[in-house]
Residue frames as qw, qx, qy, qz and C-alpha x, y, z in Angstrom:
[[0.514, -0.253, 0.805, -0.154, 7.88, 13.53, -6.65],
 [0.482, 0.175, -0.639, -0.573, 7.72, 11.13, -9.28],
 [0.758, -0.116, 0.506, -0.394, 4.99, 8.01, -8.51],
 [0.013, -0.484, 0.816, 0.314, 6.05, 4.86, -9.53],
 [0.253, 0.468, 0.843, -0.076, 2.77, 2.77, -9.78],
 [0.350, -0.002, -0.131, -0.927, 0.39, 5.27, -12.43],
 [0.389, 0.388, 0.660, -0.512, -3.19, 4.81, -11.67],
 [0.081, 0.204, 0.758, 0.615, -5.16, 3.62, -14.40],
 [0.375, 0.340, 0.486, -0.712, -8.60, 5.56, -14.91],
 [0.347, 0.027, -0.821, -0.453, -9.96, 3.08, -16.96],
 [0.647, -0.225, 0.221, -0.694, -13.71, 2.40, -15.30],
 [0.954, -0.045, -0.095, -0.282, -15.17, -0.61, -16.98],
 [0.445, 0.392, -0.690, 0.416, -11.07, -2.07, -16.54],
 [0.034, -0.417, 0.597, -0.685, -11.44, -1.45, -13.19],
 [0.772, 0.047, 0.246, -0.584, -15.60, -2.80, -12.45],
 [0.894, 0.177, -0.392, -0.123, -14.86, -5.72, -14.56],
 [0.436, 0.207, -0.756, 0.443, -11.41, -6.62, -12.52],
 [0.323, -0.183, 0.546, -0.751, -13.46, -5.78, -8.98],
 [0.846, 0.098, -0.089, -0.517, -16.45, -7.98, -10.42],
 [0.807, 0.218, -0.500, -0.228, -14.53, -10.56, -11.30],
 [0.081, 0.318, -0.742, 0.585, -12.09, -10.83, -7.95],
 [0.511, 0.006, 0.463, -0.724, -15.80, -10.89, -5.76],
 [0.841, 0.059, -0.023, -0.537, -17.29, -13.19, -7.94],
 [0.655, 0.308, -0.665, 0.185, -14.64, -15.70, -7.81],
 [0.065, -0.347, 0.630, -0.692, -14.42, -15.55, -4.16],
 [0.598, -0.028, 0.329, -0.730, -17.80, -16.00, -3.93],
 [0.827, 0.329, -0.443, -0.106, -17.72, -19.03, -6.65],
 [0.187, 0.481, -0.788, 0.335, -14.31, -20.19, -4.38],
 [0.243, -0.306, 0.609, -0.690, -16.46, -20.26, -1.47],
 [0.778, 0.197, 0.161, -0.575, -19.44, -22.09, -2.72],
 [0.995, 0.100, 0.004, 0.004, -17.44, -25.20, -4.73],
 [0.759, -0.129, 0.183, 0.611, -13.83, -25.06, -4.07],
 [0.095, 0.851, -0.273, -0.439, -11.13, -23.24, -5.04],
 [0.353, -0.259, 0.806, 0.398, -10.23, -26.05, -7.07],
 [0.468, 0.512, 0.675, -0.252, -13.85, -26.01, -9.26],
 [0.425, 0.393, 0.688, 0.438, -13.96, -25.88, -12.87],
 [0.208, 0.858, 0.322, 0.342, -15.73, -22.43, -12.68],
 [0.522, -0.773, 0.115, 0.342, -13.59, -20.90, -9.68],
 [0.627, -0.171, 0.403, 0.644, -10.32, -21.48, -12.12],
 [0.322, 0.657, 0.411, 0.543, -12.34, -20.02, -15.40],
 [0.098, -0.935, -0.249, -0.231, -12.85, -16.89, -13.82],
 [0.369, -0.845, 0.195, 0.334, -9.57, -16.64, -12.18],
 [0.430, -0.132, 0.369, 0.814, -8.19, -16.58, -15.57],
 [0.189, 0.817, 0.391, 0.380, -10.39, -14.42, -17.05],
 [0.391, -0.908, -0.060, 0.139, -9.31, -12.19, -14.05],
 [0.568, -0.297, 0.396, 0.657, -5.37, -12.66, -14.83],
 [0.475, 0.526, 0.508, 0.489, -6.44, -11.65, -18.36],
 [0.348, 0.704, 0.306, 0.537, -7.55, -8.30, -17.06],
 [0.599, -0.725, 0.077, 0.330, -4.92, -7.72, -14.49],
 [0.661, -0.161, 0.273, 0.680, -2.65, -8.38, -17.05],
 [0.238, 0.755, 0.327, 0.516, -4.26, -5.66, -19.78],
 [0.329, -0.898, 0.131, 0.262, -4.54, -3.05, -15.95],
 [0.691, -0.397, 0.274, 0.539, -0.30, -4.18, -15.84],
 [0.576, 0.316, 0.397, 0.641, 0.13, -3.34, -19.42],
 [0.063, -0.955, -0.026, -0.288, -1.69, 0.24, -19.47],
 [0.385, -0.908, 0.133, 0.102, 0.21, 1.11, -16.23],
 [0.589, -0.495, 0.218, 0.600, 3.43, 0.54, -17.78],
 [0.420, 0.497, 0.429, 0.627, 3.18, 2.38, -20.50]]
């Protein structure tokens, strides 16, 4: 069976994207989801979704 999603085993990739998801939340919750630091960190996070996206298609 071929899988069509490959799992990346890429730790700190992974601890940094799980850090950053939880600490935004938590940031969300505490001043908005519209707050100056809430956004920064959800692009940092896109940043290293997108790098995950890239590995896994390759």
């Amino acid at each position: 069976m071929i899988s069509l999603h490959k799992k990346i085993d890429n730790p700190f990739l992974n601890k940094t994207i799980e850090f950053l998801r939880q600490e935004m939340i938590r940031i969300g919750i505490q001043e908005g989801l519209t707050s100056e630091k809430t956004i920064r960190i959800s692009q940092e996070l896109d940043t290293y979704i997108a790098k995950y996206q890239m590995m896994s298609n390759n």
